[in-house]
C-alpha angles and dihedrals in degrees: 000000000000091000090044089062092032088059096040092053087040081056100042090051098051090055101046078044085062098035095058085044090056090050088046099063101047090063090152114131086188087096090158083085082078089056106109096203114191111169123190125222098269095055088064130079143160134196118216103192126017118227116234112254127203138250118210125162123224108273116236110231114095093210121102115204091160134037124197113183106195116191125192101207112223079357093142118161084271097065086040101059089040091058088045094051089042091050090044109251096329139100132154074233093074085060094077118094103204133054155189155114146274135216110227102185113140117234089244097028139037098220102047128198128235090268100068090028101058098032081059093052082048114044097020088240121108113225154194119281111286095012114135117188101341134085134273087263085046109253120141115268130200119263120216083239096054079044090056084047094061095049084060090252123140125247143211144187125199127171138145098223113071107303093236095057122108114290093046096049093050085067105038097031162003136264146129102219132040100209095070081085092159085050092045093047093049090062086073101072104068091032089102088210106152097221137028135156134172143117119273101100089145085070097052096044128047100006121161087260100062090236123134107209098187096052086045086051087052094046079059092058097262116144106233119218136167103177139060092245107054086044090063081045105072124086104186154001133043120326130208108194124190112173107165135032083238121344116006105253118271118291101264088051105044091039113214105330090142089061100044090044089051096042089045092050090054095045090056104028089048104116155147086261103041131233138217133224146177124219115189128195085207093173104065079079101049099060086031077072092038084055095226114135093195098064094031083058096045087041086051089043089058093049091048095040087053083052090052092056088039091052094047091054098047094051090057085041088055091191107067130100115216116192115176118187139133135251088227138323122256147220100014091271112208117189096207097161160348150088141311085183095056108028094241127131129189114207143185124200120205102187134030079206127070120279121222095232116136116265135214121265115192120184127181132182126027118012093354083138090078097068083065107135147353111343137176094246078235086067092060091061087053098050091062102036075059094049096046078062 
């Protein structure tokens, strides 16, 4: 019996002997070369020419007479650093002097959707899942936009989704369900906002109701337009744009709709008084959700491209405050691979849904130093309700 144990201990000992000596020799601590990466076609991308970016410098006076609130729907760091590495080291985005993030947890949920995100950014009130302007118990709540109204300042909206989803309507209305996309349109009508363009047509003509919300916008004085051309054609008044059935087509195909809306708003909204107005770049979301990296980077670069044009304006304008941030980012982006060189990145997305990591948040011009630093994404509609004061 002795030599029995004496054996089985000699034996145990030999293997956990071999055992340490097998985990001995492996002393790496590079364990990604365990990673297996294969990518599909739709997590690659490259990028053959790179598009010039701007460089503008913080403007000096401390007053703000405009404010232009620029989201990046589903636009989370990971978007971001994608679109660096595809247009080679550059983005309008470097240009902002002051930075930080946002937490866009929802009060009932941790990964929140476009409704409650963006209603937070807007009212300065975080809120319920698929709430849009309104409280967690569901009353109406002010918008930054209806504040600037009050102040006598004019306001703009201008998006590339359907102008009555949800971003948008957290700043021009109330509701407590997206989906009642007639009811939200409608809200439209009576907002009073000088400028608004979109996609969602479908929703302002032949609706179940009868009504025809564009040429009820025009009764109340709006200029109507469909198309990029008669948009720059327009000098003055209110402007009412609809450029898509639903959402607007993807970037390489539209052009750069975003940039001409944005650059029209300002044009017509600029004024002794001031105005504010939200850009949004809607579609980064939509094919974060598609899970195509291709069309989530050219969707990013129109947004950028539209910041860079923005940027360039207000520092000649010296008195506007641009801040640029996201409701929340999409799709679990992973940048696994690629090439600066190149402009080539290699991707893996976890989720077809949106992810709760913290997002960026840039400011420039007056008072941009007050979006230093890591903020309830609630807390940056209340920065600037504070500051329309």
């Amino acid at each position: 019996m002795k030599k029995f144990f004496f054996l089985l201990l000699l034996t145990l000992g030999c293997a956990a002997g071999a055992f340490a000596q097998s985990e001995e020799q492996d002393i790496s601590r590079n364990r990604s070369k365990y990673a297996n990466d294969q990518f599909r076609e739709d997590d690659q991308y490259t990028v053959a020419e790179p598009y010039q970016t701007v460089t503008v410098s913080q403007p000096r006076s401390k007053k703000i007479k405009n404010i232009i609130f620029m989201i990046g729907d589903g636009m989370g760091l990971e978007q971001v650093s994608c679109g660096w590495v595809l247009n080679g080291g550059h983005l309008n985005l470097d240009n902002f002097p002051y930075t930080g993030f946002s937490r866009t947890y929802a009060v009932d949920r941790l990964v929140t959707d476009s409704c409650a995100g963006g209603s937070a950014l807007a009212t300065g009130v975080k809120t319920k899942y698929y709430y849009m302007g309104v409280d967690p118990e569901g009353n109406p709540v002010q918008s930054v936009l209806r504040h600037a109204q009050q102040k006598g300042m004019k306001t703009g909206v201008a998006v590339t989704c359907r102008i009555n989803d949800a971003t948008p309507l957290d700043y021009v209305g109330h509701s407590l369900d997206r989906d009642e996309e007639e009811i939200n349109a409608a809200q439209y009508v009576d907002s009073g906002v000088d400028f608004l363009s979109g996609g969602g047509i479908q929703f302002w003509r032949g609706r179940e109701d009868g009504r025809d919300l564009v040429q009820e916008m025009v009764d109340r004085g709006y200029t109507f337009v469909d198309n990029r051309e008669d948009l720059n054609k327009v000098k003055e008044g209110r402007v009412l744009g609809l450029f898509a059935p639903l959402e607007m087509e993807p970037s390489l195909d539209r052009g750069p709709v975003l940039e001409d809306c944005a650059m029209k708003a300002i044009e017509l909204l600029d004024n002794k008084k001031g105005f504010f107005l939200m850009i949004e770049g809607s579609s980064i979301d939509d094919w974060g959700h598609r899970q195509k990296i291709g069309y989530v980077a050219e969707e990013l670069f129109d947004f950028d491209r539209t910041i860079g044009k923005v940027l360039e304006w207000a520092e000649k304008d010296g008195h506007t405050l641009v801040v640029v941030t996201a409701d929340h980012a999409t799709g679990g982006l992973t940048l696994i691979d690629g090439s600066l060189e190149e402009r080539t990145v290699k991707v893996h997305f976890s989720t077809k849904g949106h992810n709760g990591i913290l997002v960026p948040v840039y400011a420039y011009g007056p008072h941009a130093e007050e979006f230093i630093g890591v903020h309830e994404n609630a807390e940056i509609g209340q920065i600037i309700h504070r500051l329309l004061k």
